[in-house]
C-alpha positions in Angstrom: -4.8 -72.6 63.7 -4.4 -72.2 59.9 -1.6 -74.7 59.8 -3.9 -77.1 62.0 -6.5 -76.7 59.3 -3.5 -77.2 56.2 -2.1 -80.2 57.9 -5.7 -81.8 58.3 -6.2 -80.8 54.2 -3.2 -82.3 53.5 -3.8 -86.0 55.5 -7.1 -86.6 53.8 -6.4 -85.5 50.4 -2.8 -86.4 49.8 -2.1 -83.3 48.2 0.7 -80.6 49.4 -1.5 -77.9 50.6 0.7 -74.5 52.0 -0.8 -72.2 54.6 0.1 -68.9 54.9 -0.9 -65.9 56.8 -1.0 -62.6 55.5 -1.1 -58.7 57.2 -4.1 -56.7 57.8 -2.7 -54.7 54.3 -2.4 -57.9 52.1 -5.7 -58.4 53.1 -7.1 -55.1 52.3 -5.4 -55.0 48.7 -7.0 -58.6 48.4 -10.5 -57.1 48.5 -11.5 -58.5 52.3 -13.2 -55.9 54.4 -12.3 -55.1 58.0 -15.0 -56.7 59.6 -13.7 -60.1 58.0 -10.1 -59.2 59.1 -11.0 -58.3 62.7 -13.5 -61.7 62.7 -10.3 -63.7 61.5 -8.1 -62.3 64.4 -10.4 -62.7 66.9 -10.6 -66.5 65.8 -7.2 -66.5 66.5 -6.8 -64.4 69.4 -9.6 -66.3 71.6 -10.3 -69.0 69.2 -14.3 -69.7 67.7 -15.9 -69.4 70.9 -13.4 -67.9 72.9 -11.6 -70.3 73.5 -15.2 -72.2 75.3 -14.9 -76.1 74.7 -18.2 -76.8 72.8 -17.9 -80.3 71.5 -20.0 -81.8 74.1 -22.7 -79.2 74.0 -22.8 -79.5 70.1 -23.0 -83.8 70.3 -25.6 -83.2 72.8 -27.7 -81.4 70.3 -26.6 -82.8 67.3 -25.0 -86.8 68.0 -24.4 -86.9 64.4 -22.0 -83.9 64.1 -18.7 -84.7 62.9 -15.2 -83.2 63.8 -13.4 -81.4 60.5 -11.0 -84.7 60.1 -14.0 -87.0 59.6 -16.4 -84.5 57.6 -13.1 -84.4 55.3 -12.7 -88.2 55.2 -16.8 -88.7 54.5 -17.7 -85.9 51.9 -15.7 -85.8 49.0 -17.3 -82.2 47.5 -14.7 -80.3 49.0 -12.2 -81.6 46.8 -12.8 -80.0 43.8 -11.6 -76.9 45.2 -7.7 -78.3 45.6 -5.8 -78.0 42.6 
């Protein structure tokens, strides 16, 4: 998933963006806290809502709700965080 996320950085902003994935340990000596580190693996275990297909349901409440490649394309305050 976090390459997924990488490649889609990397198409709208044109810079090389790397993702990597690091152990339960690198992430402990980074400071995150187990809760975070078991949230993350769940994501990828089951995926955000277990692996539930919610696009629909979310454009049924919300028709103006954008997927992650057009948000990218149509709000530009996310690039000050890329180096």
């Amino acid at each position: 998933m976090h390459t997924f996320f990488a490649s889609l950085l990397r198409s709208v902003s044109g810079k090389r963006v790397i993702a990597k994935e690091i152990t339960d340990d690198e992430a402990r000596r980074a400071g995150v806290s187990q809760e975070l580190i078991d949230m993350f693996k769940w994501f990828r275990d089951y995926g955000y809502y277990g692996g539930e297909q919610i696009d629909p349901l979310c454009k049924q409440f919300n028709p103006q709700m954008k997927d992650f490649r057009t948000f990218l394309r149509s709000n530009d305050d996310w690039r000050q965080y890329l180096a």
